[in-house]
ZAMARGU-4260 file (C-alpha; in steps of 0.2 Angstrom, whole numbers, plus 5000, padded with zeros to 4 digits):
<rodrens>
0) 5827/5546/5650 | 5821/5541/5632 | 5814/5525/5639 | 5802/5538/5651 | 5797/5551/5637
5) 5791/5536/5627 | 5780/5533/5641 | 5773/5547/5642 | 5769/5550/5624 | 5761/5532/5623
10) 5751/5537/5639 | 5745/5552/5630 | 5743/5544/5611 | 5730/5533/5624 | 5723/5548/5629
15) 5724/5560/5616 | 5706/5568/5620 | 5708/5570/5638 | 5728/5579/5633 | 5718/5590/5623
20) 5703/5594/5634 | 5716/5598/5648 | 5728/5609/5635 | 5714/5620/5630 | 5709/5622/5648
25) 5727/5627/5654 | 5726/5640/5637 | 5710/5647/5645 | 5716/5648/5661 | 5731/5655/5655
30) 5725/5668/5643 | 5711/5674/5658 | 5725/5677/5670 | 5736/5687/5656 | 5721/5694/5649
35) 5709/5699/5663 | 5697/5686/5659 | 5692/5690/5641 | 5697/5671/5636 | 5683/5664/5649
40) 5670/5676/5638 | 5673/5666/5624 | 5667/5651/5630 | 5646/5660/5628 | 5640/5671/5615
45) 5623/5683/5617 | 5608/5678/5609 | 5591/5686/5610 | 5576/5676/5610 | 5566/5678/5597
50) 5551/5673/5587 | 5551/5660/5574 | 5543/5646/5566 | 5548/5626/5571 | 5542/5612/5559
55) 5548/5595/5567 | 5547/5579/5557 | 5548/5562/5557 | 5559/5555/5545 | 5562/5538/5536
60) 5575/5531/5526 | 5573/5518/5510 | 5579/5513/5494 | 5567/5519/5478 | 5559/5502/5469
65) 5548/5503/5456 | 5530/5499/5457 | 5527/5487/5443 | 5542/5477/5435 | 5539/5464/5426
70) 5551/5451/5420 | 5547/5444/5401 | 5552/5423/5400 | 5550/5415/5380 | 5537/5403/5380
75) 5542/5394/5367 | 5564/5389/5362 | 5569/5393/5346 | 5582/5407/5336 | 5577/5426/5334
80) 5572/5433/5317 | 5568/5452/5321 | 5572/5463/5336 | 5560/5477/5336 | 5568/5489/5350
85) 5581/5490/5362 | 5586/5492/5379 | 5580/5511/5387 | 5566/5510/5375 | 5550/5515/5378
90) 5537/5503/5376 | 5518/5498/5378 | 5507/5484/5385 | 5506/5472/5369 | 5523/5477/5358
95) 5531/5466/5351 | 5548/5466/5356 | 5557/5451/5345 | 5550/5437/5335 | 5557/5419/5335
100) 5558/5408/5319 | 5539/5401/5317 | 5544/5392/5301 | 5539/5376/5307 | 5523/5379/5316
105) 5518/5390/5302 | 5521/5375/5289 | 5510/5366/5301 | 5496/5378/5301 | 5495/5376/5282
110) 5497/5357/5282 | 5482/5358/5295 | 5470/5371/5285 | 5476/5359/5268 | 5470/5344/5277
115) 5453/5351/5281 | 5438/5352/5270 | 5431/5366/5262 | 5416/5365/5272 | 5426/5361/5286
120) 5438/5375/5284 | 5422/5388/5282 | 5414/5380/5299 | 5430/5386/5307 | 5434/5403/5298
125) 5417/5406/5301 | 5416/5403/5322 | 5432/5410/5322 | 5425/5425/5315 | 5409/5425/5325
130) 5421/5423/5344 | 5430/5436/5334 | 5416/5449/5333 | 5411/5444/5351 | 5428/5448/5358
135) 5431/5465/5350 | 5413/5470/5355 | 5417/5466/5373 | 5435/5474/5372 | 5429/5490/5366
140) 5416/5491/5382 | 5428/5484/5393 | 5442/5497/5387 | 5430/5510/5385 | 5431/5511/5366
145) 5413/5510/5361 | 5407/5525/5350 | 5389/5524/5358 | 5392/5523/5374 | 5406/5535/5375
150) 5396/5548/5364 | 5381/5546/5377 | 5395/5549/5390 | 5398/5564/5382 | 5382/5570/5380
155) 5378/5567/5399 | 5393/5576/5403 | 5389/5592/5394 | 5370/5594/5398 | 5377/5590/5418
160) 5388/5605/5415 | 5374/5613/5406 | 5364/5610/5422 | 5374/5614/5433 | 5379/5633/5425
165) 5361/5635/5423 | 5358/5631/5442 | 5374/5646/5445 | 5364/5659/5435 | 5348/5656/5443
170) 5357/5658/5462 | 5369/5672/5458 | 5352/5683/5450 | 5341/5677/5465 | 5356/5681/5478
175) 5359/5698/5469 | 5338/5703/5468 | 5334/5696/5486 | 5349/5705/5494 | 5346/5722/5484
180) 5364/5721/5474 | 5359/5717/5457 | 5370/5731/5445 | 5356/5739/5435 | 5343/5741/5451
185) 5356/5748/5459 | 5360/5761/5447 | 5343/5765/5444 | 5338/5767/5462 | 5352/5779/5463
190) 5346/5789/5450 | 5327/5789/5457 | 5334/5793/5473 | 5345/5810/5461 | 5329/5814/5452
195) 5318/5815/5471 | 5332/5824/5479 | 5332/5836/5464 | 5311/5837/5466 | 5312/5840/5483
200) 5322/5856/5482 | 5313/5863/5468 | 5297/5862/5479 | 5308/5870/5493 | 5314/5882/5483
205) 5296/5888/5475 | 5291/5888/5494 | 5303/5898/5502 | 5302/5911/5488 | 5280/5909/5494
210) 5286/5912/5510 | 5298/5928/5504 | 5281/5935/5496 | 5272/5936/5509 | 5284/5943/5521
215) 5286/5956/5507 | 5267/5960/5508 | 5266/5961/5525 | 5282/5974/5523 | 5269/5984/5509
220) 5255/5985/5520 | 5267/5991/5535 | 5274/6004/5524 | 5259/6010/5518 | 5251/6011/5536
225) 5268/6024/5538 | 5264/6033/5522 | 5247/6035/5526 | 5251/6042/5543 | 5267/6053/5536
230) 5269/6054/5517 | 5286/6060/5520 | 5299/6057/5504 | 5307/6042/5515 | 5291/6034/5520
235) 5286/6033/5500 | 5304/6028/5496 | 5301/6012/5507 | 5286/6009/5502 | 5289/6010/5483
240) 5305/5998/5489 | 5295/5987/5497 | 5280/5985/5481 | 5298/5981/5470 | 5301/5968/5482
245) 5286/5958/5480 | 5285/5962/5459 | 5302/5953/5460 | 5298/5938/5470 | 5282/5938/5460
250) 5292/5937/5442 | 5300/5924/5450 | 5288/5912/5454 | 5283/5907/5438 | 5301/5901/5433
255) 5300/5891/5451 | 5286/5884/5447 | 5292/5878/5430 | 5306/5873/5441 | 5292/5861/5451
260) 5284/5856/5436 | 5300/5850/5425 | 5306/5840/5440 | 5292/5831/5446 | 5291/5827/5426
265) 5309/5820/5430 | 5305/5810/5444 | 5288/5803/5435 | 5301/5796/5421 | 5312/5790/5433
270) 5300/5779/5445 | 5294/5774/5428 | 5309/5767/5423 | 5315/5762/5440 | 5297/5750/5439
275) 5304/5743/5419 | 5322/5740/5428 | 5312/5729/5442 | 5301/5721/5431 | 5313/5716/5418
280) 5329/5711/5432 | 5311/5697/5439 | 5311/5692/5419 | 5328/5689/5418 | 5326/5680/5435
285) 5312/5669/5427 | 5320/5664/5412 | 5336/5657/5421 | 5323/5649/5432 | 5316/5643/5415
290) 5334/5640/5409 | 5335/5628/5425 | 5321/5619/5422 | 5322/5617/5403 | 5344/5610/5405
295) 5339/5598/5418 | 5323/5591/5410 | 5339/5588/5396 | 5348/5582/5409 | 5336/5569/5414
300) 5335/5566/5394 | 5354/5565/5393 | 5354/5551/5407 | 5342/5542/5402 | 5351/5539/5384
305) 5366/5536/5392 | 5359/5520/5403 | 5348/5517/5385 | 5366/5515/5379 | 5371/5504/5392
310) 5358/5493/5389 | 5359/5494/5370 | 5379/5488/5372 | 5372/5471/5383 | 5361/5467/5371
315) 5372/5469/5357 | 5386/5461/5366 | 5373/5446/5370 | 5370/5446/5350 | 5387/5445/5347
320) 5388/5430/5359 | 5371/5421/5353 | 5378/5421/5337 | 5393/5416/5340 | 5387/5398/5351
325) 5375/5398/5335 | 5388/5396/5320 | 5397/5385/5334 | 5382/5372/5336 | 5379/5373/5318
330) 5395/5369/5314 | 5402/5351/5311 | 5419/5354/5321 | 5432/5341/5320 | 5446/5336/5328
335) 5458/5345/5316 | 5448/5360/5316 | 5452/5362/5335 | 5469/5356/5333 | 5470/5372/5320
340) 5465/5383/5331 | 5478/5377/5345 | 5490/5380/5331 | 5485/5398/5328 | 5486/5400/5348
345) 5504/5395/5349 | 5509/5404/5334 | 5507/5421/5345 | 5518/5413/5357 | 5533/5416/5343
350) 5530/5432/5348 | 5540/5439/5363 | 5526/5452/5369 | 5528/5467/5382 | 5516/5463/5396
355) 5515/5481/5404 | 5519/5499/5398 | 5538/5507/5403 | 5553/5507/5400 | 5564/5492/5392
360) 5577/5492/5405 | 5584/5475/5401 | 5585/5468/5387 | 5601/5460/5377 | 5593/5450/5364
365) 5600/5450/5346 | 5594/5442/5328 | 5602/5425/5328 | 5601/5422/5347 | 5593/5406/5355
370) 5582/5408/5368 | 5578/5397/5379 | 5561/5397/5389 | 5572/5392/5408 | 5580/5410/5406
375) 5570/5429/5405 | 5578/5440/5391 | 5568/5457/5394 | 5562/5468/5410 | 5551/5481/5409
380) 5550/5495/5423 | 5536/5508/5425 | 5545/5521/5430 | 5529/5534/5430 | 5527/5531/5450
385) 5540/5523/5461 | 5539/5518/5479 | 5549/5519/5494 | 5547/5504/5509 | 5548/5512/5527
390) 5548/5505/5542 | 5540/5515/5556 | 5541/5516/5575 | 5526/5509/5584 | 5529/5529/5593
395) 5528/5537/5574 | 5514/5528/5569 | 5500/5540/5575 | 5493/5552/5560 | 5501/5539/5548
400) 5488/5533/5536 | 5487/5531/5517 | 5487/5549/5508 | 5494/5559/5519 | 5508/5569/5510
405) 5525/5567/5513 | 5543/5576/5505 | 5557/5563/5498 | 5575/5570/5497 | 5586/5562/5486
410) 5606/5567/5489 | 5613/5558/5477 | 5603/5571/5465 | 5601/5585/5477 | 5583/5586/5474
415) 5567/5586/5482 | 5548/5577/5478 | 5533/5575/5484 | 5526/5560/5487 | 5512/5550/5498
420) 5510/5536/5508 | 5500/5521/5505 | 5500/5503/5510 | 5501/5505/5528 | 5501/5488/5538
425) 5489/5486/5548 | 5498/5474/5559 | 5515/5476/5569 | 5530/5467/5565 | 5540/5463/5581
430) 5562/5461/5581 | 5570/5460/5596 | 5556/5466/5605 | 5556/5482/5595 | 5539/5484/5586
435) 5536/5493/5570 | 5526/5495/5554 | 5529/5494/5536 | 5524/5508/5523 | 5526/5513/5506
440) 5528/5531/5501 | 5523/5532/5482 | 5528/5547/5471 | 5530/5553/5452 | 5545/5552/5442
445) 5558/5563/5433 | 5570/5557/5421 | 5585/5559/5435 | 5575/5545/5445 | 5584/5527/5447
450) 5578/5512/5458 | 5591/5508/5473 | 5593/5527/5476 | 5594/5530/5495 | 5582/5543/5499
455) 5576/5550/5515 | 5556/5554/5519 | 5550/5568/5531 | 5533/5567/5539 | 5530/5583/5546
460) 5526/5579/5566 | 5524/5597/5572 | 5523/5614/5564 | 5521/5628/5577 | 5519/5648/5571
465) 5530/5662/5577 | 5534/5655/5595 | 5546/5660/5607 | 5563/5650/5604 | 5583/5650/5608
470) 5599/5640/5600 | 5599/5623/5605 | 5618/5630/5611 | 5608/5641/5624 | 5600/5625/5632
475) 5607/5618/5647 | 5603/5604/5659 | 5600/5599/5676 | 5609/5581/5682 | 5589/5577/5684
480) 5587/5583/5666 | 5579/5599/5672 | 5582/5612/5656 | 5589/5630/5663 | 5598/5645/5654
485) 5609/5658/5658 | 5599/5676/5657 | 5610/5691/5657 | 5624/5700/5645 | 5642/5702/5647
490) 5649/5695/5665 | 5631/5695/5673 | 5623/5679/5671 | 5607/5672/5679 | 5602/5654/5678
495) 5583/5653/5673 | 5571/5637/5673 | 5562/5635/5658 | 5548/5625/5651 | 5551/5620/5633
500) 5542/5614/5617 | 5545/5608/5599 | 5562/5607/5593 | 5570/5605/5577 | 5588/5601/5581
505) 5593/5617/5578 | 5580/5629/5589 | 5567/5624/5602 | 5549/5632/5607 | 5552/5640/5624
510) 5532/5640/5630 | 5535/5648/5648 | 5553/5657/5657 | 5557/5669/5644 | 5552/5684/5636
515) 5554/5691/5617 | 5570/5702/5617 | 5580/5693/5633 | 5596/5689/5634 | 5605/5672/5634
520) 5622/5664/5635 | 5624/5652/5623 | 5639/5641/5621 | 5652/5645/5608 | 5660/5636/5595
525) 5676/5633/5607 | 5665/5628/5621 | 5655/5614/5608 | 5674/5609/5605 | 5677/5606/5623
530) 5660/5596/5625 | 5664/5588/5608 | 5682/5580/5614 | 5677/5579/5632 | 5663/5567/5628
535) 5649/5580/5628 | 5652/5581/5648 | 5658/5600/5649 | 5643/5609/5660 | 5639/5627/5659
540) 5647/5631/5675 | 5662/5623/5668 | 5671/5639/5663 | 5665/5654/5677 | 5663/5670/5670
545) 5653/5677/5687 | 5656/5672/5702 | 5641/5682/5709 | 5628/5673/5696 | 5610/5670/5704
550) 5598/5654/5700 | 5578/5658/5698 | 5564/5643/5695
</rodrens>
């Protein structure tokens, strides 16, 4: 008996998923016969469709290098006498990070200057100086140093923006007259347009009290035609009524009149001053016009002296040059003096020099060291950009091009950059018959930033806006890949064909099959279990929970 129970636990020790696949099945099964069914519901949960946004991407992985690390190799053997920094340190193109005993080779250079005539030694000092002068002429256009040029620069840079200001005022005046918004027209064209409104109804009102005269009169001559005929107490009553009518309207009409007179005065002062606000908006337009033409007459000044600058730094510079082949040709150099030179030449080589700006990153060198020149003893890294190589699908390559952005994640530091790519190849390299294409994917620094990081970039491939979408757990598939999903709530389920779109691993566009608001069984986390230990195999009509479903396409 113990000989077959070890059988059988070896058999399913062997089988371990397929035992547990099979145990959770016969639960199931078990649990809906006890419980009516309610342990099949838990294989789907509801899920509405909804609307949300899906950004896909392409993503890379690589190691962070930096973009420029230089190496630093003696040029010369010999012990160190003084170690300016140390390794971490910051340092720039041309600092001196240690010095190596030149004794010898200055004892030399004094032994060569001493053997040298005093003519000889002038000749020398005196083309040295001459290449000298040349040199640090040159450097300073080369490195953009020079006080001429750079205060031309400056100059055509401020009557440029002078210009260009000028050029603004003009447009925005000219924009604000031809299109009837300029501030103070407006304001006095609304206050014209008061004044006329104001005039208008004085004149109205003067009229309508004319108006109110004569119908008056015509009421005297009436009542006095009916006094006339029967001078009765009431016809003299309305005849005297109607005579104190027209005195009133009468004593009115001058202050009406006034009324007329005092208004039109208004309005006179106002089209006056309306014709002074247009007259002096078109000065103001003429002088920005003049303001244009005056800054860019001294911007065509400004340009000119800066390539009068330019030219003035040649000529110097050939000067300087001239000069120096001058003192050269005029001078009796010798051997020694040459060999003097050479001297001074190698005595900079004593000095271990940093070659590029960054960060000392290696560098173990001590007073009283030898150094050899077989063996580096420093490294500078310039941390300020680094770079990621990626390799990219022949598929991924389309939209990949130098400058498009990209985001770098970083998990070792949990943190996130922004970065771009450049240096795409422009030819494929082919493995194994699998063709692909290198990049690089360049982006700032922080102080957390190390070279060898593993870091992944994301190339965003699809971004689509408040679409129709489900759970990847909602998706289901045909044997001929066809995507379906069950449309229904509670124990009413209908299998429904859809059309889909982008997907982010986590959600997919549903373009056409679906509505916003409906309905889907998607599978649960003891139904992602199942596929899990069943090799992914567990289909959604695995576990029934309606035997009267219906299939529409």
């Amino acid at each position: 008996r113990d000989r077959y129970m070890k059988k059988i636990l070896k058999t399913l020790k062997k089988h371990w998923k397929l035992a547990t696949v099979l145990v959770v099945i016969i639960a199931i099964i078990a649990a809906s016969v006890v419980g009516g069914g309610k342990a099949a519901d838990q294989m789907y949960v509801d899920e509405k469709v909804q609307k949300r946004d899906i950004v896909t991407y392409h993503t890379f992985t690589g190691n962070i290098e930096a973009v420029d690390d230089v190496t630093i190799t003696p040029k010369v053997m010999g012990e160190v006498t003084q170690v300016y920094f140390k390794e971490g340190d910051e340092v720039k193109a041309g600092d001196v990070l240690a010095q190596i005993d030149d004794k010898t080779i200055r004892q030399n250079i004094a032994l060569k200057e001493a053997s040298l005539s005093n003519t000889e030694l002038s000749n020398y000092y005196a083309i040295r100086d001459a290449k000298k002068s040349y040199e640090d002429y040159k450097n300073s256009i080369d490195n953009g140093d020079n006080a001429t040029i750079n205060q031309a620069k400056a100059a055509l840079d401020n009557a440029k923006t002078a210009y260009d200001s000028a050029v603004s005022d003009y447009n925005r005046a000219k924009l604000e007259l031809d299109n009837n918004i300029d501030a103070s027209m407006i304001a006095a064209g609304n206050q014209l347009e008061s004044v006329k409104a104001a005039l208008e109804q004085a004149k109205k009102n003067y009229d309508d009290n004319e108006a109110d005269i004569r119908g008056c009169e015509k009421g005297v001559s009436n009542a006095e035609d009916a006094y006339d005929a029967d001078p009765s107490p009431a016809n003299a009553a309305s005849l005297a009524g109607a005579k104190a009518n027209v005195e009133m309207l009468e004593a009115k009409r001058d202050a009406l009149q006034t009324a007329v007179d005092n208004a039109q005065l208004s309005y006179d002062n106002q089209y006056k001053s309306y014709l002074s606000t247009f007259n002096t908006v078109n000065t103001n337009l003429s002088k920005y016009e003049d303001a244009v033409n005056s800054r860019h007459e001294s911007y065509l000044q400004a340009q000119q002296s800066y390539e009068s600058a330019l030219v003035a730094a040649d000529q110097t510079l050939q000067t300087y040059a001239n000069a120096a082949e001058k003192v050269e040709a005029l001078s009796n150099n010798n051997v020694a003096a040459l060999e003097l030179d050479n001297l001074y030449t190698q005595l900079e080589d004593y000095k271990i020099k940093a070659s590029i700006s960054g960060t000392l990153t290696d560098f173990n060198v001590k007073v009283g060291d030898t150094l050899s020149t077989a063996k580096a003893v420093a490294e500078v890294t310039d941390y300020s950009t680094v770079q990621v190589s990626i390799k990219i699908d022949e598929y991924d390559i389309l939209g990949v091009e130098d400058g498009v952005d990209v985001g770098i994640s970083v998990d070792a530091l949990k943190r996130d950059y922004e970065g771009k790519i450049t240096n795409v190849s422009k030819k494929a390299t082919v493995e194994k018959g699998v063709s692909y294409f290198t990049a690089d994917v360049e982006f700032r620094a922080d102080s957390y930033i190390r070279t060898g990081m593993s870091v992944e970039v994301k190339l965003k491939n699809n971004d689509v806006k408040d679409v129709l979408s489900v759970s990847m757990d909602a998706l289901y598939y045909e044997s001929d890949n066809t995507p379906y999903v069950l449309v229904g709530s509670g124990k009413s389920q209908e299998k429904k064909y859809i059309t889909t779109g982008a997907s982010d691993g986590s959600y997919v566009e549903i373009k056409d099959g679906l509505n916003e608001g409906d309905t889907v069984k998607a599978k649960s986390e003891m139904m992602n279990m199942m596929m899990n230990m069943y090799g992914g195999s567990v289909s959604a009509g695995s576990v029934s929970t309606d035997s009267g479903s219906s299939t529409s396409k």
